[in-house]
C-alpha positions in Angstrom: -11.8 21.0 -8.5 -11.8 19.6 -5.2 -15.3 18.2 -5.3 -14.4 15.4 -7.4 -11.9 13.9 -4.5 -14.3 14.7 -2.0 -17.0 12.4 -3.6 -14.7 9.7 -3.9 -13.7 10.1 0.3 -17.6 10.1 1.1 -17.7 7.0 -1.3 -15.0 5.1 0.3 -16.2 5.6 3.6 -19.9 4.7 2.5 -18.6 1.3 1.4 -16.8 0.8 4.5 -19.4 1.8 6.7 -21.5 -1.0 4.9 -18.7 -3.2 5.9 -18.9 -2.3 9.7 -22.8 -2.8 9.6 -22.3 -6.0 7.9 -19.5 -6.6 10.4 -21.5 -5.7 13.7 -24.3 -7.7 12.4 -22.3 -10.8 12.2 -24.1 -11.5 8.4 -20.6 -12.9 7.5 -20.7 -15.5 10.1 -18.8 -15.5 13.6 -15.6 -17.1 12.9 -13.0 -14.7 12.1 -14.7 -12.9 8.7 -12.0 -10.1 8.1 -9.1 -12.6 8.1 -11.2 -15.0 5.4 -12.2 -11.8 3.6 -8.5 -10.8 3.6 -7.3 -14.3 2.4 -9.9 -13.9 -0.7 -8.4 -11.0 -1.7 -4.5 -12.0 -0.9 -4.6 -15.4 -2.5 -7.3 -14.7 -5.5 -7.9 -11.1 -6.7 -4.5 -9.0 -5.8 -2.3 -11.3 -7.5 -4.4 -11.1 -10.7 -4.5 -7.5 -10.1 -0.5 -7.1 -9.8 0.2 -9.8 -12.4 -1.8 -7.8 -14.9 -0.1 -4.6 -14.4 3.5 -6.1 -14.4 3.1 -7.9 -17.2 1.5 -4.3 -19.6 4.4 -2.5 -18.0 6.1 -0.1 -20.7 9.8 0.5 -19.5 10.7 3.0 -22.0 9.0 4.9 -21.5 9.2 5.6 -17.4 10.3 8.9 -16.4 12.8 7.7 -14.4 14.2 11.1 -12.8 10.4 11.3 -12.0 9.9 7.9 -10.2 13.5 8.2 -8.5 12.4 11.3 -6.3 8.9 9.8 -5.4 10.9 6.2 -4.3 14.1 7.3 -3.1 12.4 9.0 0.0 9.6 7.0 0.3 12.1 4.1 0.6 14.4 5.8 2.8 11.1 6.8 5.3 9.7 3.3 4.8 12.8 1.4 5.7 13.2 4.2 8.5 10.2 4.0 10.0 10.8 -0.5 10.2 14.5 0.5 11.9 12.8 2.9 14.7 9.9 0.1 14.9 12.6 -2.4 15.6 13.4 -0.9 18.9 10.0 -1.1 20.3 10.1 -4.1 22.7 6.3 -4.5 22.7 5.5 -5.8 19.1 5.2 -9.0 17.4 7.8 -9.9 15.2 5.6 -8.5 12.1 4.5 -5.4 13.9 7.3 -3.1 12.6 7.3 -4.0 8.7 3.3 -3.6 9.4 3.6 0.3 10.7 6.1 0.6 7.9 3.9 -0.4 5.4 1.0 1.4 6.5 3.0 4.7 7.4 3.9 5.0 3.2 1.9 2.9 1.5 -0.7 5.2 -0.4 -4.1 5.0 -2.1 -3.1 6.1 -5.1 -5.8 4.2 -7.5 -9.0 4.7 -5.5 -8.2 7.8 -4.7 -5.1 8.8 -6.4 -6.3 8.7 -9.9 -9.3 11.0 -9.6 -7.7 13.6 -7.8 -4.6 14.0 -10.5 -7.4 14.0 -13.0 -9.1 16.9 -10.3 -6.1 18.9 -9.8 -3.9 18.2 -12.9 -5.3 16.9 -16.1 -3.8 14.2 -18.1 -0.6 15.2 -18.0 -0.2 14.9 -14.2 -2.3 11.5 -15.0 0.6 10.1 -17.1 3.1 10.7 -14.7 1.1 9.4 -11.7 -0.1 6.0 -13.7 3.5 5.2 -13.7 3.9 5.6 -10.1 1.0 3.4 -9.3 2.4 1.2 -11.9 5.6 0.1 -9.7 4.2 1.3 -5.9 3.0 -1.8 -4.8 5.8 -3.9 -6.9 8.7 -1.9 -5.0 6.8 -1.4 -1.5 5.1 -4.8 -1.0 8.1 -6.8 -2.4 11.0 -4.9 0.1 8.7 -5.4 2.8 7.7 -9.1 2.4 11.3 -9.6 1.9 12.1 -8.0 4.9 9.3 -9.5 7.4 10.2 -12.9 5.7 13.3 -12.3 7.1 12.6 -11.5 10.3 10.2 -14.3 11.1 13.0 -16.5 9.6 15.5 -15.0 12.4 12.7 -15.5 15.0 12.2 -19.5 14.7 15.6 -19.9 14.3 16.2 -18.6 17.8 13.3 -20.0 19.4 14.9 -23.3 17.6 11.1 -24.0 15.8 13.2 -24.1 12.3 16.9 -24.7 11.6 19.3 -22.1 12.7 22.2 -22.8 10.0 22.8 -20.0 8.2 22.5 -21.5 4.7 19.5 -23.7 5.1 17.6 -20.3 6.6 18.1 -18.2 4.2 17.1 -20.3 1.0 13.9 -21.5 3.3 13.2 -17.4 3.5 14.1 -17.0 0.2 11.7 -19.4 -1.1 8.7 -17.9 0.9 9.9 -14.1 0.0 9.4 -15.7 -4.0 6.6 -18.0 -3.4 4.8 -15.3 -2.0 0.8 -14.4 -3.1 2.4 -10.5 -3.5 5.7 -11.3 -4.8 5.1 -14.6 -7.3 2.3 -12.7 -9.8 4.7 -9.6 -9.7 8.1 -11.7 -10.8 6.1 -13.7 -13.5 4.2 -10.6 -14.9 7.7 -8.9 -15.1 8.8 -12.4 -16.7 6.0 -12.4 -19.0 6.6 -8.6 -20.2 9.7 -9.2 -20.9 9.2 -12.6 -23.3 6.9 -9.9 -25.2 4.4 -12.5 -24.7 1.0 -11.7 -25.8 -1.7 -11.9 -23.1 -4.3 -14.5 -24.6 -8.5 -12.2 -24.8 -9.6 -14.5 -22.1 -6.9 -14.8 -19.5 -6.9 -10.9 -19.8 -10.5 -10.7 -19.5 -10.4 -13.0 -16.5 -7.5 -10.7 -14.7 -9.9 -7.9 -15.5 -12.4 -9.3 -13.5 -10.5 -10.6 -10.4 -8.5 -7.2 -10.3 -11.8 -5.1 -10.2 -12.9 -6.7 -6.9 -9.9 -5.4 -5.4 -11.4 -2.2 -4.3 -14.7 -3.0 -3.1 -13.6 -6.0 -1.0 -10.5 -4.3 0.5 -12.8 -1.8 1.3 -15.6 -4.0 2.9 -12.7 -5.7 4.6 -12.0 -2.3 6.4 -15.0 -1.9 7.6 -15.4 -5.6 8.6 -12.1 -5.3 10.7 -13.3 -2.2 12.4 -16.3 -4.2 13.5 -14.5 -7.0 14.6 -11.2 -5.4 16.5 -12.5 -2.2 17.4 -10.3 0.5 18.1 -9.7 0.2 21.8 -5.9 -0.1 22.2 -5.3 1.3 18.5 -6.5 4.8 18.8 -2.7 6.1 19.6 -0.9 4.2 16.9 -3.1 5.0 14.2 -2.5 8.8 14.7 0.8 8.4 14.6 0.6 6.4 11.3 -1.6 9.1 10.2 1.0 11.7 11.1 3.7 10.1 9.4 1.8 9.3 6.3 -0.3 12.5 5.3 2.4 14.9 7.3 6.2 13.7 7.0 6.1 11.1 4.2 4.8 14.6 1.3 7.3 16.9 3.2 10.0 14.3 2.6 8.9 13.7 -1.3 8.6 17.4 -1.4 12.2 18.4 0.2 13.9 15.5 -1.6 12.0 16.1 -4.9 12.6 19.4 -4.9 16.1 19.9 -3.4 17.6 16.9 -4.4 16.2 15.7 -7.9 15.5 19.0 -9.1 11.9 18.8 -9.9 9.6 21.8 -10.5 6.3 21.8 -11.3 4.1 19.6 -12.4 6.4 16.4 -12.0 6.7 17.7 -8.3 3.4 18.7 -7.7 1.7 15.3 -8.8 5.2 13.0 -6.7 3.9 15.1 -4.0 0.4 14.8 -4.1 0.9 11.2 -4.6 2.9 11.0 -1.1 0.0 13.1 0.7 -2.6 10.5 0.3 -4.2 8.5 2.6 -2.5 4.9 3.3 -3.9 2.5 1.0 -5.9 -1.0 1.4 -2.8 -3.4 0.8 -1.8 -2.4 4.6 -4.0 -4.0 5.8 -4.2 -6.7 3.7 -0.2 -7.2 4.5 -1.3 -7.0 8.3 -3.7 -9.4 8.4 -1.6 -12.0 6.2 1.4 -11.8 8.7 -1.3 -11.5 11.7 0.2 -8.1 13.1 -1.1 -5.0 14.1 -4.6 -5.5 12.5 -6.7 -3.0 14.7 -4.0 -0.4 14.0 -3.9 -0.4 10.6 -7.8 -0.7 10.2 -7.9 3.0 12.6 -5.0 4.6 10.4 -6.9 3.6 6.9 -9.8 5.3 8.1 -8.2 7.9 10.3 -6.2 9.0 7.2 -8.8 8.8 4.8 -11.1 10.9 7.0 -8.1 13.2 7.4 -6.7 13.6 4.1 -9.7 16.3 3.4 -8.2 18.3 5.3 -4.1 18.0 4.4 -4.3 17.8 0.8 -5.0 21.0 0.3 -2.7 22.3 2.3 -0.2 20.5 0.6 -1.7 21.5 -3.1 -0.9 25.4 -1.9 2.6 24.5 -0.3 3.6 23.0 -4.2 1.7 25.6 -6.0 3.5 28.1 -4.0 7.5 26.8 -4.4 9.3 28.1 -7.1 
């Protein structure tokens, strides 16, 4: 059962090792390649990618219940993690809605999808399809709102932008909305709910940008790794790694379990979902606001490398509460 999600880890890794060589190598040119890679993917292909999946949303049917005890927590650690970030006196103004991301934000297409199909058939699928459905709509748009914010608060007081109240908040407002992550979400949800029907070739054409997600996130990875190293990152990244593959499930679990009720199979796949490794959008999101960049290229890998190893412990610690 397992074998299945550990041919997709070697896989990932494989890609981003190609990255790194093509990285160390330079073939990409010297000037800055993982923040032009990352731009090609934020401006172009991710926006396709989340406009096509807002807009085929099916509302109705969402398991609600289901989806509440997977967000709630994650929310709750997500928003916890940024408040405990805040105190640190040594980050950029980005840094904590970076580690925030990156401490909750999940692979759950890459490697998400297979392993429900591994461990849980299409049933678990179902349930899981809608969580990837809202993840990055919920996670990404809180946390651009939020670092919007904060970077709004920041010119203000070193007097770069206009510190009236009023006039900063519509000027953050605006960039929250006009936003490569938030804009394709709002006019996808816009679009589903007109009932509009998605023309053959525009869908065809969000097809193809939205497949070149993956593979260039995961080049970008590797790319990153080449160009920052990890020399400074090594102790943040295990503690992203900790919080992500050890407290984030353990949260879903006790809240799922305890608090929503679940049993399970809807609490074995909200949990498994919360165990994986952080996703590529983390880094993405860290290179568009130019904060913690080498730390959230360690924990990708860190976690991905490490997720062998905590999944199934946490497949036996579900399988084993009644």
């Amino acid at each position: 059962m397992f074998s299945l999600i550990l041919l997709k880890l070697v896989a990932i890794l494989l890609v981003v090792a190609i990255g790194y060589v093509v990285g160390r190598m330079r073939l990409l040119g010297p000037n800055d390649p993982a923040r032009v890679l990352s731009y090609v993917a934020f401006y172009i292909f991710v926006p396709a990618l989340l406009f096509r999946t807002t807009s085929r949303l099916d509302f109705a049917t969402m398991p609600w219940g289901t989806l509440a005890a997977f967000f709630v927590p994650v929310m709750a650690l997500m928003l916890g993690v940024y408040l405990w970030q805040r105190q640190q006196g040594d980050l950029p103004t980005a840094g904590p809605s970076a580690r925030a991301l990156t401490a909750t934000f999940g692979n759950t297409v890459q490697l998400g999808i297979p392993m429900v199909v591994a461990m849980f058939g299409e049933a678990g699928l179902a349930i899981h399809v809608t969580i990837v459905s809202l993840h990055a709509l919920v996670l990404l748009t809180v946390l651009t709102a939020v670092v919007e914010v904060d970077l709004a608060r920041e010119r203000a007081r070193q007097g770069v932008a206009d510190a009236h109240i009023g006039r900063m908040l519509v000027d953050t407002a605006r960039k929250t909305v006009i936003h490569p992550v938030v804009l394709p979400i709002l006019v996808g949800l816009v679009w589903n709910a007109l009932s509009v029907p998605m023309p053959p070739v525009l869908d065809e054409v969000l097809v193809s940008l939205g497949q070149a997600v993956v593979p260039l996130c995961l080049v970008l990875i590797g790319v990153s790794l080449a160009q920052y190293g990890l020399k400074g990152a090594a102790q943040g990244a295990v503690m992203l790694t900790l919080l992500k593959l050890l407290l984030l499930p353990a949260v879903v679990l006790a809240v799922g379990h305890w608090g929503f009720g679940l049993s399970g199979l809807p609490l074995s796949v909200v949990v498994m979902a919360a165990a994986l490794p952080t996703g590529n959008n983390a880094l993405i999101f860290a290179q568009r606001y130019e904060a913690q960049e080498a730390e959230t290229t360690a924990a990708i890998a860190l976690s991905t490398f490490a997720f062998a190893l905590t999944a199934p412990a946490w497949l036996w610690a579900v399988s084993h509460l009644h």
